[in-house]
N, C-alpha and C positions, 0 to 999 in steps of 0.2 A: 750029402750036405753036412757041413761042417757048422759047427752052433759052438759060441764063446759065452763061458761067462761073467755079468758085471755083477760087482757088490752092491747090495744096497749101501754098505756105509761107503763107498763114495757117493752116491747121489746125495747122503746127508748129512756129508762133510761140507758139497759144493751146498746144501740149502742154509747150511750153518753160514757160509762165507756170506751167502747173499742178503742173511738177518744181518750179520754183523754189519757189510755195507749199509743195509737199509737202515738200522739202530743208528749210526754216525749221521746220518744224511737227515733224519729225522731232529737229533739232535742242532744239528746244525741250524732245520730251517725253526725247530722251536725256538731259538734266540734270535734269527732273522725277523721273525714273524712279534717278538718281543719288543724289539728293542728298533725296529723299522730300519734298519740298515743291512749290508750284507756282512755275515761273520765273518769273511775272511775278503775285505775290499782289497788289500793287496793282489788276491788272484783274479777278484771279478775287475777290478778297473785297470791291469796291467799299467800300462807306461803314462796313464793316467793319476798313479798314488801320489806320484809328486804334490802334485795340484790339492791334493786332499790331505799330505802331511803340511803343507806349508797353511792351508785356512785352518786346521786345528793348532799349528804354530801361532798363528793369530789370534785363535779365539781364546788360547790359553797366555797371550802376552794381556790381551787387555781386560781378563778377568781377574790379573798379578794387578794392573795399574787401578782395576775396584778396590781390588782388598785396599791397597795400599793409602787411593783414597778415605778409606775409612779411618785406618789410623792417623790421616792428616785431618781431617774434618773433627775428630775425636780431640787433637790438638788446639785446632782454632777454635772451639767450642768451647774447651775448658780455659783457651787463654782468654778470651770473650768474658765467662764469667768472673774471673778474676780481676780483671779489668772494669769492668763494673762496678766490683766491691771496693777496687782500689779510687774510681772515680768516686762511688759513695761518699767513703774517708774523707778526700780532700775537699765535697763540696760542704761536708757538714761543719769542718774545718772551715773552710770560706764563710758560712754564714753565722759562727761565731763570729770570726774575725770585723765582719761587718759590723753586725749587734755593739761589740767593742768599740767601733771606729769613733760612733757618735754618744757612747755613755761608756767612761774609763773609770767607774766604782770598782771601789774592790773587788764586789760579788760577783761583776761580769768579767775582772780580772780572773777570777780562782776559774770559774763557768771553761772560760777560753784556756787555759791553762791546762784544765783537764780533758779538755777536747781535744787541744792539742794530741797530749800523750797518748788517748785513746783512739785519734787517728792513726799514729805512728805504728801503734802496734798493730791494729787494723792492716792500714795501709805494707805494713812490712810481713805478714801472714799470708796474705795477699799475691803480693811478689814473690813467695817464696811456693807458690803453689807448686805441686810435682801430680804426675799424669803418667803410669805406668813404670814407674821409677824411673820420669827424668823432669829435671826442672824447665817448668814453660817460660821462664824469665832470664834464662843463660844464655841466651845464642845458639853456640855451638857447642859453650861447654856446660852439656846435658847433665852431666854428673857432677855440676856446683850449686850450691844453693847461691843465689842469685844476688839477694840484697840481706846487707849487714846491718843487724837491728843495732838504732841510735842508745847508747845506753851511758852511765856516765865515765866504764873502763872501756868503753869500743875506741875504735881508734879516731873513729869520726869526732869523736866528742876530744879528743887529743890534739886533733888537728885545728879544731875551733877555736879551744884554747891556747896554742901556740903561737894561731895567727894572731888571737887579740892581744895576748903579750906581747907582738912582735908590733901591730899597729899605736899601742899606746906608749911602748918606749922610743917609738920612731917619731911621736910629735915635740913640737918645740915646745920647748922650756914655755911653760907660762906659770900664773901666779893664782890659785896654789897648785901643786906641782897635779900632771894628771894620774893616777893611780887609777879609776874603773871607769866601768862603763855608765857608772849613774854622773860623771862629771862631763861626759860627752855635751858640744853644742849639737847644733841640730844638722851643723857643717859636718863635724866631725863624724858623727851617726850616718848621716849618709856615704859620706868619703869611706867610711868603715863597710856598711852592708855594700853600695858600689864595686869601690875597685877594692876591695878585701875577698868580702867573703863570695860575692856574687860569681869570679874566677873559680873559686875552688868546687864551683858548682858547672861548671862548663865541660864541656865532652871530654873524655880521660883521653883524649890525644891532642890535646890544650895545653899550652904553657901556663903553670901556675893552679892546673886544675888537681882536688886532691879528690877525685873524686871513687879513685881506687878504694877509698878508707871505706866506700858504704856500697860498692858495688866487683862483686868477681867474674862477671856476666862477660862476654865477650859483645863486641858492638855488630858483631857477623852473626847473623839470622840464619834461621834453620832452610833449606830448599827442597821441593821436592819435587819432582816429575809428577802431574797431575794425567797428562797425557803425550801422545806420542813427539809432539811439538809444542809440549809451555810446562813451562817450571816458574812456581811461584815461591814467594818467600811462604813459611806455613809456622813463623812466629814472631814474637818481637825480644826487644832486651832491655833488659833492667839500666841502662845506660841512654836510653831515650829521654827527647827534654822534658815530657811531664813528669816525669821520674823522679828525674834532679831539680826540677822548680817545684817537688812537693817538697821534698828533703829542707833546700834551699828555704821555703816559707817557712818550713818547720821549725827548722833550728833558729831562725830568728824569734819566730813566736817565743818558744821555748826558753829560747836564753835570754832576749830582752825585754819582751813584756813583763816579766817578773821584775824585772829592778826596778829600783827607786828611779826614774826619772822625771824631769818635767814635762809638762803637758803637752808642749810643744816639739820638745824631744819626742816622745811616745807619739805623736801623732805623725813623726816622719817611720818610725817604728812599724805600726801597724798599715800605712800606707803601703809602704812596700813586703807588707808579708803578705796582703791583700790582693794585692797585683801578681806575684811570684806566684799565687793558690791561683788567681785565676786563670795566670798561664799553665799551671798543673793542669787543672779541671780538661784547658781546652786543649792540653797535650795529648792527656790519657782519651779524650772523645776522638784526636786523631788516630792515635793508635787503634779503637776499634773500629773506626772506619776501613783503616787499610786492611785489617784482617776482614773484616767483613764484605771488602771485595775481593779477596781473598777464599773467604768461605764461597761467595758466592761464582768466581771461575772453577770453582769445586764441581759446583753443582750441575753449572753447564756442562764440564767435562764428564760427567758422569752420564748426563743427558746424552751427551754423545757417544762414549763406550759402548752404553744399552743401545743403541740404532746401531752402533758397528756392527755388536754383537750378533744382533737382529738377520739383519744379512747375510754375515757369513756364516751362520748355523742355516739359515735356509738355503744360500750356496752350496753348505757342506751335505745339507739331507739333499740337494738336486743329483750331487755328485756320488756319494752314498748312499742314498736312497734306496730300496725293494718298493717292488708293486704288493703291498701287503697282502693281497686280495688272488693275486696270483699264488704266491707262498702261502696262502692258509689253504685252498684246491689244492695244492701239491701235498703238505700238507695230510691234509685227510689223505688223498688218493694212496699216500706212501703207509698211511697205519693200515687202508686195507686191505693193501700188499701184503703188508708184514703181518695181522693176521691170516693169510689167506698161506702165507711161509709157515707158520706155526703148524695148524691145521696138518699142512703135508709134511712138516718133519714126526708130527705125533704119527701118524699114520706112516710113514716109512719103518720109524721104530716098532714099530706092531707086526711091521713086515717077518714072520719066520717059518723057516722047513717046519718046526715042529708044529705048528699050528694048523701044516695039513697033512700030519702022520696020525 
């Protein structure tokens, strides 16, 4: 009889190989059993990963279209507030102007005069508001500040006085010669605020409009992809007509209420600075309406996102999924393998000739 013989250290090389398998497999299903999916769904779902890359392509396109919702919602929010402070302005502006309408004392003269100014500044802090370093009042050009404060070097104020130079040496000779605006009739005051200055307050793509002098704003509004199929506007611009009807009230306030005219004259004055704020007030109320249906397709599409979402993460666990409950039996059954490995390697190493000389 012929007898061969085997080493212990290959049997505990091969028990070495079979911890080490069992160590990986273990590790493996502790993240399956983690995290409810399979570690490696490329090999367990074969010609099926397509289907499981393109729903996480999905779930990561409209969880891009969240975020991005936030930073639009963040936008029509803080132009919302602004808008409001700018409608503030013009109504408290308005109801001086009223107050004035029926008692032209001096007292309610100085009152209105400083309301004035104190709207303007208001109102032009306002429109100049900025939101992550870009202006909500520019359009598109995010990196201008939006509206040019009325001052007596701005250019706005240049172009007022040019035009009333140009409307008072353009009337006919009468007697005595006309020189200001305190010798205006009540024709002439209207003919003036009308077809004068009422143009240079009209959309900057207007003949005759100079309205560049108080706005750098672009009239093209900000847009953004809310969801997969709607893009809304997500601001407005300092070139809109309650904008330029607050300006337009203002500067008449500002420059003709102060002069000397008569009562009659001054009450075609205030009349149309009256009208001009009110069309302000009701302009700046439309501007928050449109954003505020604006804010509000936000919200529906966001409402929607989270139901997509909804879905295709439960798609994707159908498709990736583990039976968790299977993987934690396997699980156990595998650690007490892998003790039950241990165990026979410490005992093979024990294994020696000298131990039975």
């Amino acid at each position: 009889m012929k007898t061969s013989f085997v080493s212990n250290l290959a049997i505990q090389n091969a028990m070495r190989l079979t911890i080490q398998r069992g160590q990986l497999e273990m590790m493996k299903l502790n993240d399956e059993v983690a995290t409810g999916v399979h570690a490696d769904y490329g090999l367990a779902l074969g010609s099926s990963t397509s289907r499981s890359v393109n729903i996480t392509s999905q779930i990561d396109r409209l969880a891009t279209l969240k975020d991005t919702n936030s930073i639009v919602n963040q936008r029509l929010s803080g132009s919302q507030e602004a808008l409001k402070a700018m409608q503030e302005a013009a109504q408290k502006s308005l109801t001086s102007l009223l107050a004035f309408r029926d008692n032209n004392t001096g007292d309610l003269l100085k009152i209105a005069q400083d309301q004035t100014k104190a709207s303007i500044t208001a109102f032009t802090s306002a429109a100049n508001t900025s939101l992550n370093g870009e202006y909500l009042f520019s359009g598109i050009n995010t990196d201008v500040e939006p509206f040019v404060a009325y001052t007596p070097t701005s250019p706005a104020k240049a172009s007022y006085d040019a035009a009333l130079g140009t409307f008072i040496a353009a009337q006919p000779a009468q007697v005595p010669p006309l020189t200001s605006v305190a010798q205006f009739t009540e024709a002439q005051m209207t003919d003036f605020i009308e077809n004068t200055l009422a143009p240079m307050f009209e959309d900057p793509s207007a003949p005759g409009s100079s309205w560049t002098d108080w706005s750098n704003s672009s009239s093209q509004n900000m847009t953004s992809r809310i969801s997969a199929n709607e893009v809304i506007q997500s601001s407005t611009n300092a070139n809109t007509e309650g904008m330029r009807k607050f300006a337009l009230a203002s500067v008449i306030s500002a420059e003709l209420l102060s002069v000397s005219l008569s009562d009659s004259v001054r009450a075609v004055v205030t009349e149309r600075a009256v009208g001009y704020m009110g069309e302000a007030v009701t302009g700046l109320i439309g501007s928050q309406s449109s954003l505020g249906l604006s804010q509000e397709r936000v919200k529906k599409a966001n409402t929607s996102i989270e139901a997509q979402t909804k879905i295709m993460k439960a798609h994707q666990l159908d498709l990736e999924g583990i039976d968790a409950f299977a993987a934690s039996v396997q699980l156990k059954t595998l650690q007490t393998q892998l003790e039950t490995s241990y165990t026979l390697t410490s005992r093979l190493q024990q294994l020696s000739l000298i131990n039975f000389l």
